[in-house]
MARZA-487936 format. One record per atom (N, C-alpha, C): residue number from 1; residue in three letters; atom name; z, x, y. Coordinates in pm, 1 decimal, decimal comma. Each point is the difference from the previous one (the first is absolute). Last residue first. Layout:
+-----+-----+----+----------+----------+----------+
|   i |  aa | at |       c3 |       c1 |       c2 |
+-----+-----+----+----------+----------+----------+
| NUM | ALA | CA |        Z |        X |        Y |
...
+-----+-----+----+----------+----------+----------+
END
This chain:
+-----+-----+----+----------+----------+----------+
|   i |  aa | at |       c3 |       c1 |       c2 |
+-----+-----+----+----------+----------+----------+
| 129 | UNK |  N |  12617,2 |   4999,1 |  -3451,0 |
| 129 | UNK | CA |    134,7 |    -90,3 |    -49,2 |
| 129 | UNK |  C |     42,5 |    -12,9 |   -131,2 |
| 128 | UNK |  N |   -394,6 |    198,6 |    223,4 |
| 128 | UNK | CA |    140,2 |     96,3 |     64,9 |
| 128 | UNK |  C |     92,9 |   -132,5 |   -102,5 |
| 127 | UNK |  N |   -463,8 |   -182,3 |     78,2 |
| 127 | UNK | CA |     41,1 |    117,3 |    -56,2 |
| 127 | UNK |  C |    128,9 |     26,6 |     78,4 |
| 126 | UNK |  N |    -93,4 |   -491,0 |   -128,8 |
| 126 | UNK | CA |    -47,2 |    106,8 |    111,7 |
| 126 | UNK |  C |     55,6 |     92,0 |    -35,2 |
| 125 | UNK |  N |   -200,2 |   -337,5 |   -327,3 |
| 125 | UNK | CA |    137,9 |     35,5 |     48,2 |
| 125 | UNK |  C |    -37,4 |    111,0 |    116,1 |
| 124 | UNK |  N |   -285,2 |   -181,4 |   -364,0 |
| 124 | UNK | CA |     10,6 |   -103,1 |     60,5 |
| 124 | UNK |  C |    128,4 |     34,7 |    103,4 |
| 123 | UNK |  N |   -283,0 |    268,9 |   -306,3 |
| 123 | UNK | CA |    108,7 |    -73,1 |    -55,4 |
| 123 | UNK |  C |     13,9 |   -101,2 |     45,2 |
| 122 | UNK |  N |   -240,3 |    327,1 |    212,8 |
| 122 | UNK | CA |    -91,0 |    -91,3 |   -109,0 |
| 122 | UNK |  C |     48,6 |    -80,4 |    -64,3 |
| 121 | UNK |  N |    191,1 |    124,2 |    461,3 |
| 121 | UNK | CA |     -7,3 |     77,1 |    -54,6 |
| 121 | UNK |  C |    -43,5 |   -106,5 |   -163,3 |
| 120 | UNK |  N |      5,9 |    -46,9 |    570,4 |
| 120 | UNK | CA |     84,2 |    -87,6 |   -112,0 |
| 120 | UNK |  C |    -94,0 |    163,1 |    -87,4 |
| 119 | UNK |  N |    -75,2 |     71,6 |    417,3 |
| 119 | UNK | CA |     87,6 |    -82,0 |     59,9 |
| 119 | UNK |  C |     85,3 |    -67,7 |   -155,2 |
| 118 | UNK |  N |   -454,2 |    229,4 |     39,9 |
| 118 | UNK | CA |    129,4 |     85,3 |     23,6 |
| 118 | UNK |  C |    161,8 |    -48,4 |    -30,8 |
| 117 | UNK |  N |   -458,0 |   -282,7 |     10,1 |
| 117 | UNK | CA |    -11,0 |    115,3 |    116,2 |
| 117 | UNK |  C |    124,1 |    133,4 |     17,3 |
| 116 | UNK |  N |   -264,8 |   -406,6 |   -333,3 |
| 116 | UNK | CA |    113,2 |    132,4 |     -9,7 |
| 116 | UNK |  C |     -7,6 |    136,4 |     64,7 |
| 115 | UNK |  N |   -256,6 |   -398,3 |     25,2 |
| 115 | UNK | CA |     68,4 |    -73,9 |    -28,2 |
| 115 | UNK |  C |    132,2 |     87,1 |    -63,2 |
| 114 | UNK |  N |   -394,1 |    134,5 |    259,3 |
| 114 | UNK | CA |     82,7 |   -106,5 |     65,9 |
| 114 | UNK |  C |    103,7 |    -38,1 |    -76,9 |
| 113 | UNK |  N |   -285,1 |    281,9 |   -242,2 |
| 113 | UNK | CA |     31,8 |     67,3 |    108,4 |
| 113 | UNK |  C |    150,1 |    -72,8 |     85,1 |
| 112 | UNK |  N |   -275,5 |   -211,9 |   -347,9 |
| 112 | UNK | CA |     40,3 |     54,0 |    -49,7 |
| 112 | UNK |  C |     97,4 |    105,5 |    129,9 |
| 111 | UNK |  N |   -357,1 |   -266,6 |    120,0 |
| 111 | UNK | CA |    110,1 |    -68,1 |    -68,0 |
| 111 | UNK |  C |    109,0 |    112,6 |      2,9 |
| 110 | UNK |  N |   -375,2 |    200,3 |    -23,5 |
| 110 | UNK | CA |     50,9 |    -24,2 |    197,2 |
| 110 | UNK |  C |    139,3 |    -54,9 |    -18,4 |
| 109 | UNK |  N |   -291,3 |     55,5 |   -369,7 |
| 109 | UNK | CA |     63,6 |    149,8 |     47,9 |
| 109 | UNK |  C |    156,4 |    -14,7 |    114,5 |
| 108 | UNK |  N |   -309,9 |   -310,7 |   -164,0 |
| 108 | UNK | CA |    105,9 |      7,9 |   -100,2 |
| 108 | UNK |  C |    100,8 |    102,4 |     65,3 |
| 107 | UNK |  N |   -470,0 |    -52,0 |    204,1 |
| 107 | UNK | CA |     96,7 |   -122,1 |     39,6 |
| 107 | UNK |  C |    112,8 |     25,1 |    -91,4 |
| 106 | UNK |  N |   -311,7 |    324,3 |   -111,0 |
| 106 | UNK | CA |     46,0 |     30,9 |    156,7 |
| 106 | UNK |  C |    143,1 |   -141,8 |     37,5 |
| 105 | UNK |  N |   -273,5 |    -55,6 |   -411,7 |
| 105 | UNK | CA |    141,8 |    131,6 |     11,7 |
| 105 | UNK |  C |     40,2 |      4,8 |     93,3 |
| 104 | UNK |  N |   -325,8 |   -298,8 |    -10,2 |
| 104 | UNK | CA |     94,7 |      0,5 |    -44,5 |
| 104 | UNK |  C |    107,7 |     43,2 |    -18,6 |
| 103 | UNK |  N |   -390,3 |    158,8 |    153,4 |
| 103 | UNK | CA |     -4,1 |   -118,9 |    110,5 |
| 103 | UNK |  C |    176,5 |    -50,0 |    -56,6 |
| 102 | UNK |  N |   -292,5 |    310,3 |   -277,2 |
| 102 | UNK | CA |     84,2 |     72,2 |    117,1 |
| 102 | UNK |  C |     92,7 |   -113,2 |     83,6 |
| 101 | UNK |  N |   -273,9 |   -210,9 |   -348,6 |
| 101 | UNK | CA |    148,9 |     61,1 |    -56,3 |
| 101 | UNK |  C |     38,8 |     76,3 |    115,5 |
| 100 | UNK |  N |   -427,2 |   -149,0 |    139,3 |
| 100 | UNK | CA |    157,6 |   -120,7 |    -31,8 |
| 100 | UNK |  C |     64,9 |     41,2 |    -33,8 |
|  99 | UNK |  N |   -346,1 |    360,8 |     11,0 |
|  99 | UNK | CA |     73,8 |   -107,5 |    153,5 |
|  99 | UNK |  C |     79,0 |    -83,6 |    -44,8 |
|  98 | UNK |  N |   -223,3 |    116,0 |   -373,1 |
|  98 | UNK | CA |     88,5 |    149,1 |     53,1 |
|  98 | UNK |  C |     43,3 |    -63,1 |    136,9 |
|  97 | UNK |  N |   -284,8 |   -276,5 |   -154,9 |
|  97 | UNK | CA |    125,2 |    -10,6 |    -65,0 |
|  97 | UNK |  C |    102,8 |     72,3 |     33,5 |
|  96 | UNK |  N |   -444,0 |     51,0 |    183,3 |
|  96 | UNK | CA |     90,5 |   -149,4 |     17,4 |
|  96 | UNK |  C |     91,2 |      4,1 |    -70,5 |
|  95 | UNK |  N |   -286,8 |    327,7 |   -166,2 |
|  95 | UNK | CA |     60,6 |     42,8 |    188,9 |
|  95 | UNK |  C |     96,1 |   -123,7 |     38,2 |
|  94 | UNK |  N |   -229,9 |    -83,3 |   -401,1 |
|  94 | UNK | CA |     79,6 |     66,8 |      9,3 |
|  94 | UNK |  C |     83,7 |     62,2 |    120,7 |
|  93 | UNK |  N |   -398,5 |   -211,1 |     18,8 |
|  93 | UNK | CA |    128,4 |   -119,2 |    -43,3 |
|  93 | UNK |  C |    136,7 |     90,9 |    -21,1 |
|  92 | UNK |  N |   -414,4 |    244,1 |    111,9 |
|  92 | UNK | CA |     21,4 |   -102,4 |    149,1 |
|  92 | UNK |  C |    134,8 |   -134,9 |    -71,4 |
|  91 | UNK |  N |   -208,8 |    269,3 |   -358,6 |
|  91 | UNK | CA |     45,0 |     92,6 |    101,7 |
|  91 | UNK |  C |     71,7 |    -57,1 |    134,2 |
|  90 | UNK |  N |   -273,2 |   -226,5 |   -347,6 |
|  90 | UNK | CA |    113,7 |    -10,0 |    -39,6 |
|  90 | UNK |  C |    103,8 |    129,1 |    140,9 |
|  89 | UNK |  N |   -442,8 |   -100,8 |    116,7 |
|  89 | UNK | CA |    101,3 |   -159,5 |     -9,5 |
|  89 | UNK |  C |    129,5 |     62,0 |    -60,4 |
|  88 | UNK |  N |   -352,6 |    324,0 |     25,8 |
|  88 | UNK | CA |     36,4 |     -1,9 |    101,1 |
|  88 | UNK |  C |    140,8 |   -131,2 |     19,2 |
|  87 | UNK |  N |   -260,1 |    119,0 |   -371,8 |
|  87 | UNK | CA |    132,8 |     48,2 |      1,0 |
|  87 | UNK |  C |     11,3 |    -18,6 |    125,7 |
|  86 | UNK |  N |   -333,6 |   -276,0 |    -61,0 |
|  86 | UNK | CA |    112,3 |    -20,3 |    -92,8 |
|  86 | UNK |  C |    111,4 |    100,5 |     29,3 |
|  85 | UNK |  N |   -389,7 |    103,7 |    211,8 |
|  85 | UNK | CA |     19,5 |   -101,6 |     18,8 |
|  85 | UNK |  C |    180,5 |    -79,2 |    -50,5 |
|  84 | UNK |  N |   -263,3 |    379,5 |   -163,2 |
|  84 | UNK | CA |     58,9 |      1,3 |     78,6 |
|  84 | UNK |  C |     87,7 |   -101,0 |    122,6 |
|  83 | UNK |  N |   -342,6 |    -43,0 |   -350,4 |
|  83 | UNK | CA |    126,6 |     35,7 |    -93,7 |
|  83 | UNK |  C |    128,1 |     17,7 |     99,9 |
|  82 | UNK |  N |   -487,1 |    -78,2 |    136,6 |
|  82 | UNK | CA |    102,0 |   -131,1 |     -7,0 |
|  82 | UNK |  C |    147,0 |     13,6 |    -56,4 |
|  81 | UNK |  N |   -414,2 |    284,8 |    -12,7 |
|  81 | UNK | CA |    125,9 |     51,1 |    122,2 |
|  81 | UNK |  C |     87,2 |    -84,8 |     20,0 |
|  80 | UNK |  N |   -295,3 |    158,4 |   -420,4 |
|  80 | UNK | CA |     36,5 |   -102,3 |     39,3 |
|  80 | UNK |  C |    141,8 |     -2,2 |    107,6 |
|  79 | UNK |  N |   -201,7 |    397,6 |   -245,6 |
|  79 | UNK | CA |   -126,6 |    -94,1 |     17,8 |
|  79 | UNK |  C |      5,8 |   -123,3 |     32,8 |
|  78 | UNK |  N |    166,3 |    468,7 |    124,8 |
|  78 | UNK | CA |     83,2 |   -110,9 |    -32,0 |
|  78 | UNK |  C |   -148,2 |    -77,8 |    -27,6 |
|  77 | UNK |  N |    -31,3 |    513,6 |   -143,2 |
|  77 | UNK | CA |     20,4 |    -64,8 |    107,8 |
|  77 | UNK |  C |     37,0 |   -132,1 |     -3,3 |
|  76 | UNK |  N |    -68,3 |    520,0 |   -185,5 |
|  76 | UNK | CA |      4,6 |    -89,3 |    -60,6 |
|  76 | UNK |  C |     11,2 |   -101,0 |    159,6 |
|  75 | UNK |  N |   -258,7 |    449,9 |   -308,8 |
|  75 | UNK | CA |     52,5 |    -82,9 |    169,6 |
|  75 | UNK |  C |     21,5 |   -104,8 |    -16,2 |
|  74 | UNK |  N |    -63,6 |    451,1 |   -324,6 |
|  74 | UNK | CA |    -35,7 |   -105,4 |      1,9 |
|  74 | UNK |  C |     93,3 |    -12,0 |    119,9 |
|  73 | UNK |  N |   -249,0 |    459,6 |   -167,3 |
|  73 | UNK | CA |     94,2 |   -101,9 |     96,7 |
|  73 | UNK |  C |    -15,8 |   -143,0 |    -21,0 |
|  72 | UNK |  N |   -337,2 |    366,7 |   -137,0 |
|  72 | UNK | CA |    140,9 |    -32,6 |    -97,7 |
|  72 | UNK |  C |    123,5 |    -53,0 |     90,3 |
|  71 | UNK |  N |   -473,0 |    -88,2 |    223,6 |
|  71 | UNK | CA |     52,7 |    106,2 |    -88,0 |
|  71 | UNK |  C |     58,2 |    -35,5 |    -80,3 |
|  70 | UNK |  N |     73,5 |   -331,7 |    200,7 |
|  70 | UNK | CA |    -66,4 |     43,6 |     10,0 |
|  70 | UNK |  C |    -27,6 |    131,1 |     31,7 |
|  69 | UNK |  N |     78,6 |   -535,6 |   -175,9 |
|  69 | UNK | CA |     23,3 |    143,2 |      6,9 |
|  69 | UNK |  C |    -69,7 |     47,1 |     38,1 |
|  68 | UNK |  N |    313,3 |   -479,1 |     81,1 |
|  68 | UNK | CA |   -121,8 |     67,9 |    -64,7 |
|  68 | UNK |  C |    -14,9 |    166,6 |     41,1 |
|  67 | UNK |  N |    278,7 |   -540,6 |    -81,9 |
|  67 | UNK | CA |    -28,7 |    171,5 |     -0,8 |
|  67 | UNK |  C |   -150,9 |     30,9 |     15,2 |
|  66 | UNK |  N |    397,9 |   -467,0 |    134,9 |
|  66 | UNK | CA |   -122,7 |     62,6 |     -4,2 |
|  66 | UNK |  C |     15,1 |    120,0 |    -26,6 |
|  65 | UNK |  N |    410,5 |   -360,2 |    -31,5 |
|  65 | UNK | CA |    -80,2 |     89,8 |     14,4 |
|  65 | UNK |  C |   -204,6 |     60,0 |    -51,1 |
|  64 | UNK |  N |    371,2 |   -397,5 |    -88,3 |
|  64 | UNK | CA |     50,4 |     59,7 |    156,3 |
|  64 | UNK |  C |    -56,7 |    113,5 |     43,7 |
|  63 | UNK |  N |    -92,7 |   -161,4 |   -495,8 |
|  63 | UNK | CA |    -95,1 |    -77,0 |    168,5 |
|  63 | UNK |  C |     36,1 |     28,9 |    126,7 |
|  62 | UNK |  N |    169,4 |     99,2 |   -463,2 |
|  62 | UNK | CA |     94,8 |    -93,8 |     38,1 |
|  62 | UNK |  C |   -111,8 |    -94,7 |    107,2 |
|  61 | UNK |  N |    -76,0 |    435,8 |   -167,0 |
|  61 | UNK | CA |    -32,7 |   -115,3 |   -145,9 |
|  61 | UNK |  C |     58,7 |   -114,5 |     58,8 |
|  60 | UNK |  N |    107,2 |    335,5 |    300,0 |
|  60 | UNK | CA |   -139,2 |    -20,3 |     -9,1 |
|  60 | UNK |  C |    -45,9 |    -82,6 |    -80,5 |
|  59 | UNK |  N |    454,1 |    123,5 |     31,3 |
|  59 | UNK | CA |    -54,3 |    -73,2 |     95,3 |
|  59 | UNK |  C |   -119,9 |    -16,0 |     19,9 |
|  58 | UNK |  N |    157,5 |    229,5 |   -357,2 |
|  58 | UNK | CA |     50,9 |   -127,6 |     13,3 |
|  58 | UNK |  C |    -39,2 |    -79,7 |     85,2 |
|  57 | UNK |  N |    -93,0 |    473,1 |     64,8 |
|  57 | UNK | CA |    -62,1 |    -63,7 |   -124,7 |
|  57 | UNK |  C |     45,7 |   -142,1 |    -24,4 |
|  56 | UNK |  N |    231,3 |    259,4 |    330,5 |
|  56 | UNK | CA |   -176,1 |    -39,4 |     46,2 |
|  56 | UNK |  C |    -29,7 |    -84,2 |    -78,1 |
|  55 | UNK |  N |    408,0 |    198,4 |   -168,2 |
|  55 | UNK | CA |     -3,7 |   -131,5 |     88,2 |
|  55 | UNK |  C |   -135,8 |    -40,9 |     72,7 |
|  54 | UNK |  N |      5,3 |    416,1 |   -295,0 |
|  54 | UNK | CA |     17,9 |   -143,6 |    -80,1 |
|  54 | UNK |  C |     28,3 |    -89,5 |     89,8 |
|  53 | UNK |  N |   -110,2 |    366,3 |    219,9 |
|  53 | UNK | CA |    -98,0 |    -31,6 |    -69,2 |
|  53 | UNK |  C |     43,7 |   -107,4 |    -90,5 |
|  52 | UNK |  N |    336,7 |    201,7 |    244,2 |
|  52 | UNK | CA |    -82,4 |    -36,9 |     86,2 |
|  52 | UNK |  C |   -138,5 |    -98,0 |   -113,9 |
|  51 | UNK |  N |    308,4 |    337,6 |   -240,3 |
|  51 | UNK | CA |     49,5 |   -146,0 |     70,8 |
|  51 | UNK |  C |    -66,5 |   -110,5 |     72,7 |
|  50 | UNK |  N |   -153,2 |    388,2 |   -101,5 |
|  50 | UNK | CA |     19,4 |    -37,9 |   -147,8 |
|  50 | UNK |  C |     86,3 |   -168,6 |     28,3 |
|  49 | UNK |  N |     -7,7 |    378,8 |    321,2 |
|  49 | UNK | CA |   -163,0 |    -70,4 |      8,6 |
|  49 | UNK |  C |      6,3 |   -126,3 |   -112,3 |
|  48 | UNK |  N |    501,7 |    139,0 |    204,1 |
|  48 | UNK | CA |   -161,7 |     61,9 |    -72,4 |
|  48 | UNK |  C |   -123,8 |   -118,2 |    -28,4 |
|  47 | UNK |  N |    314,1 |     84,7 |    443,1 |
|  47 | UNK | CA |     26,4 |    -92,2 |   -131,2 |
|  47 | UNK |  C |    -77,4 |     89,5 |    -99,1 |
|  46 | UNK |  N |     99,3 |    -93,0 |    543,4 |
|  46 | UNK | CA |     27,4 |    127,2 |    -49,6 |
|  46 | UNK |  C |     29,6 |    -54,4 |   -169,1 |
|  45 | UNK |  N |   -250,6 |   -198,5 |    321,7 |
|  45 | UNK | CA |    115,5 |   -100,7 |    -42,0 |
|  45 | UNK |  C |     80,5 |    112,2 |    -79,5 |
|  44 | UNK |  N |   -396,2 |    137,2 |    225,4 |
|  44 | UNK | CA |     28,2 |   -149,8 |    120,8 |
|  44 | UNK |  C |    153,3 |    -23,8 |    -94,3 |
|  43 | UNK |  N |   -290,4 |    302,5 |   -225,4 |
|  43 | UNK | CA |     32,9 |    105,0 |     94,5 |
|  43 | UNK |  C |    126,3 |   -136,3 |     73,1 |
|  42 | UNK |  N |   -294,6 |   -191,8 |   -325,0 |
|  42 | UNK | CA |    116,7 |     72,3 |    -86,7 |
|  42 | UNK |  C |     96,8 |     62,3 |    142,8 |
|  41 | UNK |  N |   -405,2 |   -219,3 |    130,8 |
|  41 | UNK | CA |    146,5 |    -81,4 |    -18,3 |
|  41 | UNK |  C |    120,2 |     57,7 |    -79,7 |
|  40 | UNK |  N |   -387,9 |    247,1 |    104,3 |
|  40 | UNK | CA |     25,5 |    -25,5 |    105,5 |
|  40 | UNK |  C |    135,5 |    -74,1 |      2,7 |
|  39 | UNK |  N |   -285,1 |     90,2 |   -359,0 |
|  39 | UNK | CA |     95,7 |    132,6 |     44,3 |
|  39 | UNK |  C |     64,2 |    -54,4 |    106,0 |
|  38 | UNK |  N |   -284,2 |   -316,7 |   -172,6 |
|  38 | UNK | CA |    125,3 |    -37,4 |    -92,4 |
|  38 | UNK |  C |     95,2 |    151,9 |    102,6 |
|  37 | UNK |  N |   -369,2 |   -177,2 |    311,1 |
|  37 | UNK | CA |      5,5 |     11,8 |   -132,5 |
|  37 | UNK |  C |    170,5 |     43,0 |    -88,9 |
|  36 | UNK |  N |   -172,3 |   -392,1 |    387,2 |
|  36 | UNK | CA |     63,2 |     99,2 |     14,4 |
|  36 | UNK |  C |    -93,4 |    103,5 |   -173,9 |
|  35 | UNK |  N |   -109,0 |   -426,6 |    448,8 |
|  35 | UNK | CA |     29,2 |     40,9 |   -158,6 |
|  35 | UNK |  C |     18,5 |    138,1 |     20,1 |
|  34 | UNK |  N |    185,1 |   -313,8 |    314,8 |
|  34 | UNK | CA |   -105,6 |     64,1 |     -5,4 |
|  34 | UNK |  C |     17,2 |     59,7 |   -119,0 |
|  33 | UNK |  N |    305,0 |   -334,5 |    221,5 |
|  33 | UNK | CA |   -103,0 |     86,0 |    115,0 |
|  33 | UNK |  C |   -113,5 |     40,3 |    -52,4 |
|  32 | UNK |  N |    380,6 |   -121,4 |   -296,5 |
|  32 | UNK | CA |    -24,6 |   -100,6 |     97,1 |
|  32 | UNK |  C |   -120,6 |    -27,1 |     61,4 |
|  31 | UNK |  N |    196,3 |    337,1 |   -331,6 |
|  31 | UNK | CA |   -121,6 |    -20,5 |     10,1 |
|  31 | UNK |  C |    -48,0 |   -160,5 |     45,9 |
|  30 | UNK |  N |    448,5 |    196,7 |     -4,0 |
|  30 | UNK | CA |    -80,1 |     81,6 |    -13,8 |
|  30 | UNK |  C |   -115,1 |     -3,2 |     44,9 |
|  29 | UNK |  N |    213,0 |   -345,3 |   -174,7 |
|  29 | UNK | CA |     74,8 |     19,4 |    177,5 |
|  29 | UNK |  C |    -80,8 |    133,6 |     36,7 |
|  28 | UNK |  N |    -26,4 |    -68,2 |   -434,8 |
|  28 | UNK | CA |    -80,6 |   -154,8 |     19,7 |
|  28 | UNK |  C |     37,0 |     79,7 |    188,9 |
|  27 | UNK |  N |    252,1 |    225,2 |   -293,1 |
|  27 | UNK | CA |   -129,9 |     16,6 |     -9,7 |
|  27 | UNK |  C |    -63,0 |    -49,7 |     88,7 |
|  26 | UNK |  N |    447,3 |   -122,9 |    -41,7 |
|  26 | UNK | CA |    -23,0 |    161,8 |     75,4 |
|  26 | UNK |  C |   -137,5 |     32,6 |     -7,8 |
|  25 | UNK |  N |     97,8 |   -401,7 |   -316,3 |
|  25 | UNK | CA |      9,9 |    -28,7 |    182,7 |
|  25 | UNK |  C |     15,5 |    136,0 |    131,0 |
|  24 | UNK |  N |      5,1 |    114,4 |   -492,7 |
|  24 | UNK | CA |   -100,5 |   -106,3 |     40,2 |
|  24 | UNK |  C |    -14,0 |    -56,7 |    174,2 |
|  23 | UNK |  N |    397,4 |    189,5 |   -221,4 |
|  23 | UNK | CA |   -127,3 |    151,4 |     10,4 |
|  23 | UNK |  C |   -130,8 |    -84,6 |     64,8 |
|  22 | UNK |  N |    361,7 |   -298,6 |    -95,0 |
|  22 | UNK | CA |     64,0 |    104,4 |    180,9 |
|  22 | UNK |  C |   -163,1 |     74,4 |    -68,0 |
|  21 | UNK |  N |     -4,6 |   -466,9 |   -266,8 |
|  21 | UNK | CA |     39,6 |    207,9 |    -64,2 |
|  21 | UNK |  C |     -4,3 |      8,3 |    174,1 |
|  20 | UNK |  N |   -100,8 |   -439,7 |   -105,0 |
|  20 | UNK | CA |    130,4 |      5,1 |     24,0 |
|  20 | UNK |  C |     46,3 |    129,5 |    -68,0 |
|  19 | UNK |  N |   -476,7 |   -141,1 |     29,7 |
|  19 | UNK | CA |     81,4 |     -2,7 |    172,4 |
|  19 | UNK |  C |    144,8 |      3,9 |    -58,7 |
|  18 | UNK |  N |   -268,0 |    -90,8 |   -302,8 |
|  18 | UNK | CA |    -25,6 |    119,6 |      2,5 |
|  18 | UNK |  C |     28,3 |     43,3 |    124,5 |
|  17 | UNK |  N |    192,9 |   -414,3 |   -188,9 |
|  17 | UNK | CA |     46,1 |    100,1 |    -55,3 |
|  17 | UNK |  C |    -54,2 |    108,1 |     18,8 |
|  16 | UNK |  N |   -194,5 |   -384,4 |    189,6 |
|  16 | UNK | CA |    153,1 |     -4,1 |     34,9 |
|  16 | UNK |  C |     77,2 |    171,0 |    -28,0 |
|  15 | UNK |  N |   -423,1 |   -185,1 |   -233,7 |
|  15 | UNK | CA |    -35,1 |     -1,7 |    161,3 |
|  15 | UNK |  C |    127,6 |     76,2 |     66,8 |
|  14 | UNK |  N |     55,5 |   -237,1 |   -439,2 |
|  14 | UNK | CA |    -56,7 |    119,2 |     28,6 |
|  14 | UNK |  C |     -7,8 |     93,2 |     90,7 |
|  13 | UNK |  N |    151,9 |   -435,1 |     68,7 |
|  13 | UNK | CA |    107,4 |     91,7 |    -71,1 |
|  13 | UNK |  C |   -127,0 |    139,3 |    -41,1 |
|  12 | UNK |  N |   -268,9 |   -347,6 |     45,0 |
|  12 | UNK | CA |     97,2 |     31,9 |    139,6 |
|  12 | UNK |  C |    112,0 |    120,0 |    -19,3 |
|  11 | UNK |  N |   -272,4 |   -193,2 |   -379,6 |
|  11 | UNK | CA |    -59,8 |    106,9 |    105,0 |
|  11 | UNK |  C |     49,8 |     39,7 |    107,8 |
|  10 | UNK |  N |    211,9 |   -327,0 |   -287,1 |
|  10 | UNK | CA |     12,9 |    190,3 |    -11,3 |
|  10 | UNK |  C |    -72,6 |     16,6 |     43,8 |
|   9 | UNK |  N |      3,0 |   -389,5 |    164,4 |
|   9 | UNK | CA |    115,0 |     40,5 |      9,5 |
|   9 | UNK |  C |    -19,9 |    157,0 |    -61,1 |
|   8 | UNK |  N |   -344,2 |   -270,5 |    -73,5 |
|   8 | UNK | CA |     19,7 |     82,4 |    128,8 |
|   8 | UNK |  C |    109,8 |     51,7 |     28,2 |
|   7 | UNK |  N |    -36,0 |   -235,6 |   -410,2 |
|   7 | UNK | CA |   -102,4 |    128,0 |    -24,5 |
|   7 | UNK |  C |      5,3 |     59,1 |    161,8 |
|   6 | UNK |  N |    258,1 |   -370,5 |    -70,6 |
|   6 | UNK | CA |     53,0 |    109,6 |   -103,1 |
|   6 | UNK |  C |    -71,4 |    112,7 |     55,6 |
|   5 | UNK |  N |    -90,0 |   -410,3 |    359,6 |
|   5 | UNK | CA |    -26,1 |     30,1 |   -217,6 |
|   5 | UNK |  C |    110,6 |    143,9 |     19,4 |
|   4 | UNK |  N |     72,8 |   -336,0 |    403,4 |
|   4 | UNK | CA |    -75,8 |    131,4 |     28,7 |
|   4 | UNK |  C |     50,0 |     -0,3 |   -194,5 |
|   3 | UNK |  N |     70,5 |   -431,6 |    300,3 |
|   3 | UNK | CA |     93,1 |    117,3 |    -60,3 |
|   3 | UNK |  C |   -136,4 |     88,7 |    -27,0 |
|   2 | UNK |  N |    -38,2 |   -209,6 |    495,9 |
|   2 | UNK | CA |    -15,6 |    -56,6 |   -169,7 |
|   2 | UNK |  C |     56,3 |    122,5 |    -76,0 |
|   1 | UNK |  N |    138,6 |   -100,5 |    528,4 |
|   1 | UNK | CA |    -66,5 |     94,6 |    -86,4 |
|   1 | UNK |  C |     -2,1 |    -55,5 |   -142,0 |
+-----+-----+----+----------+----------+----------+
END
């Protein structure tokens, strides 16, 4: 991989930082399937609207999102499913990790089990004595 300018790097880190708000990624997951309007997601994430509407708003100036209205309803939707893509990776790594540390403990556990079956006491001395 060639080093990558200044100027992508913060766009990246940009990129990075409107995926790293929980309200955001509760949205986006939201409106996986199908565009939604803002009542719908206020009702979906039990939040205020006031809330809802400034993370849309970010994510829309951002491009992760499409609007449009209608009536006095606006509808919002993913305008790039590739996004998913991505959390799907970091999601599927994470799961991997959460397995090795279990994978670990379990084996420490076990150690740990075998290697003070009763029989010697943490000190190093058999109990009763």
């Amino acid at each position: 991989m060639e080093p990558v300018s200044t100027e992508v790097v913060q766009q990246v880190a940009e990129y990075f930082s409107i995926l790293s708000e929980p309200m955001r990624l509760r949205l986006l997951n939201l409106l996986r399937h199908q565009e939604k309007c803002v009542q719908e997601l206020v009702e979906a994430t039990e939040t205020s609207q006031a809330n809802v509407s400034k993370h849309l708003k970010v994510m829309l100036q951002a491009g992760f999102l499409t609007r449009r209205t209608e009536g006095t309803s606006a509808y919002y939707s993913v305008s790039d499913e590739l996004i998913f893509d991505l959390c799907q990776l970091v999601c599927d790594r994470i799961a991997s990790r959460i397995e090795e540390q279990a994978q670990h403990f379990r084996a420490f556990s076990l150690a740990a089990h075998n290697g003070h079956n009763g029989s010697i006491s943490s000190n190093g001395t058999k109990p009763g004595l």
